[in-house]
SESELUM-325160 format. One record per atom (N, C-alpha, C): residue number from 1; residue in three letters; x, y, z. Coordinates in pm, 1 decimal, m for minus. Layout:
<pts>
{k:NUM r:ALA px:X py:Y pz:Z};
...
</pts>
This chain:
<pts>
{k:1 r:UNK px:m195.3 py:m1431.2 pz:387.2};
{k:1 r:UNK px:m199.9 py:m1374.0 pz:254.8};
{k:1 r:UNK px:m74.7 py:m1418.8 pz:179.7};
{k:2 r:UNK px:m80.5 py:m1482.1 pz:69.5};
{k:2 r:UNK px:24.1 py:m1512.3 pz:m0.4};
{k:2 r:UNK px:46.0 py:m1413.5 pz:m121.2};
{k:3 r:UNK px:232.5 py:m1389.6 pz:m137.4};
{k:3 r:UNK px:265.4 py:m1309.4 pz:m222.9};
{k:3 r:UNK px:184.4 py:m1244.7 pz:m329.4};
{k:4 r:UNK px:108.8 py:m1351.3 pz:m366.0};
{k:4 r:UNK px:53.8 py:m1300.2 pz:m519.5};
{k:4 r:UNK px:m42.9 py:m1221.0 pz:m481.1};
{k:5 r:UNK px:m77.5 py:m1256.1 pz:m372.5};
{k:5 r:UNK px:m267.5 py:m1182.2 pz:m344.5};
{k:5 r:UNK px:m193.7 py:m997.7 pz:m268.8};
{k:6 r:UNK px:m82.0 py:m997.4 pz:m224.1};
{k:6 r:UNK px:m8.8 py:m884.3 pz:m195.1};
{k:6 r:UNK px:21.2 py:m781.2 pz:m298.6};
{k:7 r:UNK px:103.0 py:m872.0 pz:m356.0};
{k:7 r:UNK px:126.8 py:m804.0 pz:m544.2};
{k:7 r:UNK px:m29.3 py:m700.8 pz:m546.2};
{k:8 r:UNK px:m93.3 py:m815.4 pz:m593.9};
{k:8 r:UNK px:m218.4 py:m758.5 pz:m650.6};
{k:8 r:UNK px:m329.7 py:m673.7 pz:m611.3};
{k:9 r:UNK px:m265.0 py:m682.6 pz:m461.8};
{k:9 r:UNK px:m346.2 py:m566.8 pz:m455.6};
{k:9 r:UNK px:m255.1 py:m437.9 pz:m412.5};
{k:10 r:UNK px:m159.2 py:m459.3 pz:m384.0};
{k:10 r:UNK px:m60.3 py:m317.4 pz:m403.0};
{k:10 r:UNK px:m103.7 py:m258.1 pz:m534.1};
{k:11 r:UNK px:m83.4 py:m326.5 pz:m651.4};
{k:11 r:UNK px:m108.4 py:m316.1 pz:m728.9};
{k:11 r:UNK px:m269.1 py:m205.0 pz:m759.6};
{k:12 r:UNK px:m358.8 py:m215.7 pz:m732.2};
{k:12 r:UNK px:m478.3 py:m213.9 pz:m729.2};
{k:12 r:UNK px:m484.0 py:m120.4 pz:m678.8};
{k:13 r:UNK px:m456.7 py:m87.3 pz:m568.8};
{k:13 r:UNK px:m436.7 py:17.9 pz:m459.8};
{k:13 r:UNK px:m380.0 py:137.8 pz:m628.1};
{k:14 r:UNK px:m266.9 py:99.5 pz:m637.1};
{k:14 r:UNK px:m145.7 py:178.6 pz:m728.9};
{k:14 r:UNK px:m223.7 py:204.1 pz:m850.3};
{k:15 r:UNK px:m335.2 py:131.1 pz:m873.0};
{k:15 r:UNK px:m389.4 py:189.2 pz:m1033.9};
{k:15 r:UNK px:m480.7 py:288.9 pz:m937.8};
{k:16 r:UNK px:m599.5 py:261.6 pz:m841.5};
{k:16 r:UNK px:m667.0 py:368.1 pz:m821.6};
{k:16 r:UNK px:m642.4 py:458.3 pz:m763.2};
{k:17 r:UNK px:m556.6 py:490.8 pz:m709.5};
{k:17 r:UNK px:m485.6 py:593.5 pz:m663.3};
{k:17 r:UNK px:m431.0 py:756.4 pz:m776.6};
{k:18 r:UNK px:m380.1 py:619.9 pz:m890.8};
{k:18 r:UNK px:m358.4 py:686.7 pz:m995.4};
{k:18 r:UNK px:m424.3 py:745.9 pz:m1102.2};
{k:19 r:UNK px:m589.2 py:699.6 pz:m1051.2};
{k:19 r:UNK px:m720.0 py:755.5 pz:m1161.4};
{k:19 r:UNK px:m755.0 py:843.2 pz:m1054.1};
{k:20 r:UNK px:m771.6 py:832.1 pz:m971.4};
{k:20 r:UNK px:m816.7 py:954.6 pz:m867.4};
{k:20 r:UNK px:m738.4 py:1058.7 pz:m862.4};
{k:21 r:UNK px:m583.0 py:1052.4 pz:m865.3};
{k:21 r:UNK px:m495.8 py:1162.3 pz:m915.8};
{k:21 r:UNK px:m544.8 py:1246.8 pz:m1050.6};
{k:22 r:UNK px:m521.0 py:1143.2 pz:m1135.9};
{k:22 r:UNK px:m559.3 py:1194.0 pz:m1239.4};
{k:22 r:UNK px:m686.6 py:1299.0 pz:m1253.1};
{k:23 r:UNK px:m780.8 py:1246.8 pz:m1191.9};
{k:23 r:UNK px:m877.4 py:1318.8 pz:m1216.0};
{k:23 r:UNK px:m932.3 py:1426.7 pz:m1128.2};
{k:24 r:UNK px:m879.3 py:1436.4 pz:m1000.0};
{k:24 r:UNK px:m878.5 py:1563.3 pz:m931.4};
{k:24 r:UNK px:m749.3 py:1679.1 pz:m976.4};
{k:25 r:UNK px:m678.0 py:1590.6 pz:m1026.3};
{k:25 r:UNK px:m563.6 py:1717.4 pz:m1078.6};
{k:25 r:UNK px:m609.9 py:1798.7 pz:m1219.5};
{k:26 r:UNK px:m731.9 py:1711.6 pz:m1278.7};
{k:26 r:UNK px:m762.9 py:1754.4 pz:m1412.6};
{k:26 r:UNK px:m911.9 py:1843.1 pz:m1342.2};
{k:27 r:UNK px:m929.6 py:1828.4 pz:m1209.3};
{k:27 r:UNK px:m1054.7 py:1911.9 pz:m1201.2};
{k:27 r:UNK px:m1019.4 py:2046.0 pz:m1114.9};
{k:28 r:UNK px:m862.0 py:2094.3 pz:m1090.7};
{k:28 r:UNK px:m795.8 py:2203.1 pz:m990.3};
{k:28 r:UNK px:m795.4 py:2151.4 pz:m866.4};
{k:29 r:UNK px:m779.0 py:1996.9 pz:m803.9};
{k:29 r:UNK px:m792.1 py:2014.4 pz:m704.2};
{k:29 r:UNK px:m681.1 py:1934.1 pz:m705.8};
{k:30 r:UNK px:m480.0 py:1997.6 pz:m649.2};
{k:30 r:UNK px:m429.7 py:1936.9 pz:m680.8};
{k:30 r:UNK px:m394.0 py:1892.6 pz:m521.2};
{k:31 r:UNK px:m403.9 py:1952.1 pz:m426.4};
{k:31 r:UNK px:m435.2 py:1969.0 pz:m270.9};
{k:31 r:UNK px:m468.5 py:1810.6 pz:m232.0};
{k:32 r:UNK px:m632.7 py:1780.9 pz:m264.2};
{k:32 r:UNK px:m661.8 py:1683.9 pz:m259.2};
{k:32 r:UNK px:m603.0 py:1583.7 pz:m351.6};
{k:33 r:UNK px:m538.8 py:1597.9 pz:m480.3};
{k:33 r:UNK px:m472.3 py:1435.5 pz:m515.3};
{k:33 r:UNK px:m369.2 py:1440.0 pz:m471.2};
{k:34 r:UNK px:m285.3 py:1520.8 pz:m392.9};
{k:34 r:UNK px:m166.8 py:1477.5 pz:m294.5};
{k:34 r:UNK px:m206.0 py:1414.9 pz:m188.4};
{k:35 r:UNK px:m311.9 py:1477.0 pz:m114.4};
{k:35 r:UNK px:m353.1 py:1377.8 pz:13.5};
{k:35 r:UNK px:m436.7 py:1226.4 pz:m55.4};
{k:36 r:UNK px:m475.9 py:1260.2 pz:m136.4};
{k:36 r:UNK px:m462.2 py:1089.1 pz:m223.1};
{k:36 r:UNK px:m421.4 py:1053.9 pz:m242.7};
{k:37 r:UNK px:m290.0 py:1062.3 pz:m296.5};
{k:37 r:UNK px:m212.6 py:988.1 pz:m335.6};
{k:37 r:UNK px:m109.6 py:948.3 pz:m192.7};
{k:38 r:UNK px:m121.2 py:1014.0 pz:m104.1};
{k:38 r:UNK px:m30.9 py:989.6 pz:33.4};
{k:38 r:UNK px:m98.8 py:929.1 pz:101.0};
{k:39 r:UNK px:m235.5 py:927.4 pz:97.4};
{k:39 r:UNK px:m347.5 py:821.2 pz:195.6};
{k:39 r:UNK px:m318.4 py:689.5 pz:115.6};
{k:40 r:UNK px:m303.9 py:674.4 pz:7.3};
{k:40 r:UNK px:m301.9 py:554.0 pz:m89.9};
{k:40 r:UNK px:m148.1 py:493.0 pz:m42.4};
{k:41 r:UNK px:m63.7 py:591.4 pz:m76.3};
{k:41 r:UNK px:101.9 py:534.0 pz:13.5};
{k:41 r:UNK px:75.5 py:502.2 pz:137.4};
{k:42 r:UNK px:64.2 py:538.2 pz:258.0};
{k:42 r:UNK px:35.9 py:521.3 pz:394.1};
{k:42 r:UNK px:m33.8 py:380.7 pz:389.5};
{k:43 r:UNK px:m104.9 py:340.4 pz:311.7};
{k:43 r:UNK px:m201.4 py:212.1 pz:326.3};
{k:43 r:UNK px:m102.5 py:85.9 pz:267.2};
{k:44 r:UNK px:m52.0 py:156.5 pz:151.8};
{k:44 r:UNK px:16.4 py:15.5 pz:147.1};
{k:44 r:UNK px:150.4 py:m11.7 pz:192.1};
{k:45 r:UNK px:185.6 py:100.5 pz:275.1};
{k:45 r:UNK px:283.5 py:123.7 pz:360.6};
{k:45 r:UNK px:260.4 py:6.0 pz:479.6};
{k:46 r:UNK px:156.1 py:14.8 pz:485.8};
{k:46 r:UNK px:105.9 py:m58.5 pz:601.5};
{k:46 r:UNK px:48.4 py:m210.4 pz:611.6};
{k:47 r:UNK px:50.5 py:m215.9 pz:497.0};
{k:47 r:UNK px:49.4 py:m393.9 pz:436.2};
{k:47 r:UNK px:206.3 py:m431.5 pz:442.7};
{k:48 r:UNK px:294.7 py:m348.9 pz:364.8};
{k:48 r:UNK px:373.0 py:m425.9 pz:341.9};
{k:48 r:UNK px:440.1 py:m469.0 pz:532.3};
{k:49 r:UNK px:423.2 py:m350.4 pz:623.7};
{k:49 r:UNK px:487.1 py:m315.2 pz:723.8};
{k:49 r:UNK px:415.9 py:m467.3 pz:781.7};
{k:50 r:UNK px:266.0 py:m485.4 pz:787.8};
{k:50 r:UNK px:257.0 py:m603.8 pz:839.6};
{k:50 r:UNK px:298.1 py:m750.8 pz:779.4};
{k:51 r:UNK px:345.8 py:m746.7 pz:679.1};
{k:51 r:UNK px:387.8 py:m863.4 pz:620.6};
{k:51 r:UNK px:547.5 py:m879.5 pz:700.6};
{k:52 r:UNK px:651.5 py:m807.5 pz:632.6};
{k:52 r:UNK px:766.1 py:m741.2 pz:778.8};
{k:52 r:UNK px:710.0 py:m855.3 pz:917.8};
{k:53 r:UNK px:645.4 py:m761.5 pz:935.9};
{k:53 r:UNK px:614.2 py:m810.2 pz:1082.5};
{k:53 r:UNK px:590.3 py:m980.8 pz:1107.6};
{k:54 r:UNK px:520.3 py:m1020.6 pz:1028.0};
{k:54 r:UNK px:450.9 py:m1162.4 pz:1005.6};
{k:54 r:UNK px:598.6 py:m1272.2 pz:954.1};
{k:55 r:UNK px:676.4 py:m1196.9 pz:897.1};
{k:55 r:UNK px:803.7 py:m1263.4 pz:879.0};
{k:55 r:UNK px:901.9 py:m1232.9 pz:965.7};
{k:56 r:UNK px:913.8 py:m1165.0 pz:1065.1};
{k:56 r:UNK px:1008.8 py:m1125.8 pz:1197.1};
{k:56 r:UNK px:950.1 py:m1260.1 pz:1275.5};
{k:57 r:UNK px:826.8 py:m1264.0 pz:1301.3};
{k:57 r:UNK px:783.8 py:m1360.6 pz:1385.1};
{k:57 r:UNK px:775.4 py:m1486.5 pz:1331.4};
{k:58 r:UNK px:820.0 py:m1554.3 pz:1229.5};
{k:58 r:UNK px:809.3 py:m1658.5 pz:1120.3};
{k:58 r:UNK px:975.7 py:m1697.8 pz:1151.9};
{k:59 r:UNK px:1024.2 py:m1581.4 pz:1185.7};
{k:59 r:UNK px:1224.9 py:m1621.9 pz:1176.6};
{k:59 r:UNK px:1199.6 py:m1652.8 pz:1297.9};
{k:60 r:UNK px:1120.7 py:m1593.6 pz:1448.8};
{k:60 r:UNK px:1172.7 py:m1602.2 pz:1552.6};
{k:60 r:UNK px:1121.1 py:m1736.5 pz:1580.0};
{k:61 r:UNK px:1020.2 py:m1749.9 pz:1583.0};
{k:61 r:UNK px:919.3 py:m1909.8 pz:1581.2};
{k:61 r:UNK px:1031.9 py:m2057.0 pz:1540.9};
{k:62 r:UNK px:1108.9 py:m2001.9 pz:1398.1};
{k:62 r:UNK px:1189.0 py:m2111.7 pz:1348.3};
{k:62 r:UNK px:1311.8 py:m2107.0 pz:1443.6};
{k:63 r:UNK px:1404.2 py:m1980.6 pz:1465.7};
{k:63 r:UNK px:1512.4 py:m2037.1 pz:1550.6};
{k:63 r:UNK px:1539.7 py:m2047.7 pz:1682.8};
{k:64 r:UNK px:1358.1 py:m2037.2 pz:1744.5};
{k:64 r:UNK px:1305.9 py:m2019.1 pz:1900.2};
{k:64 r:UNK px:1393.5 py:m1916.9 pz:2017.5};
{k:65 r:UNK px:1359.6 py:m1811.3 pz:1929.9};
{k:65 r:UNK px:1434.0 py:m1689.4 pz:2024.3};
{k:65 r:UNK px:1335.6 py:m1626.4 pz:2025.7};
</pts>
């Protein structure tokens, strides 16, 4: 996955996250747009964590340790 396609969908993730907030907080359910909005963090928590990862092993590969 290259940068841009990361961006964009963090991104993406970050707008719908933010209409689903929106609109369970506008219907009393503010319970559920916290666990939306923290299921939505956790996920791209977890992209970025594997990218991390994909570049730990990108350094070790180059200085063969």
């Amino acid at each position: 996955m290259t940068g841009v396609d990361l961006i964009f969908k963090v991104a993406a993730i970050g707008i719908l996250v933010a209409v689903l907030n929106m609109l369970l907080c506008r219907a009393g359910r503010d319970d559920q747009a916290m666990m939306t909005t923290i299921a939505g963090l956790i996920v791209v928590l977890l992209m970025v964590i594997q990218e991390i990862s994909n570049l730990f092993t990108t350094i070790k590969d180059i200085f063969g340790l």
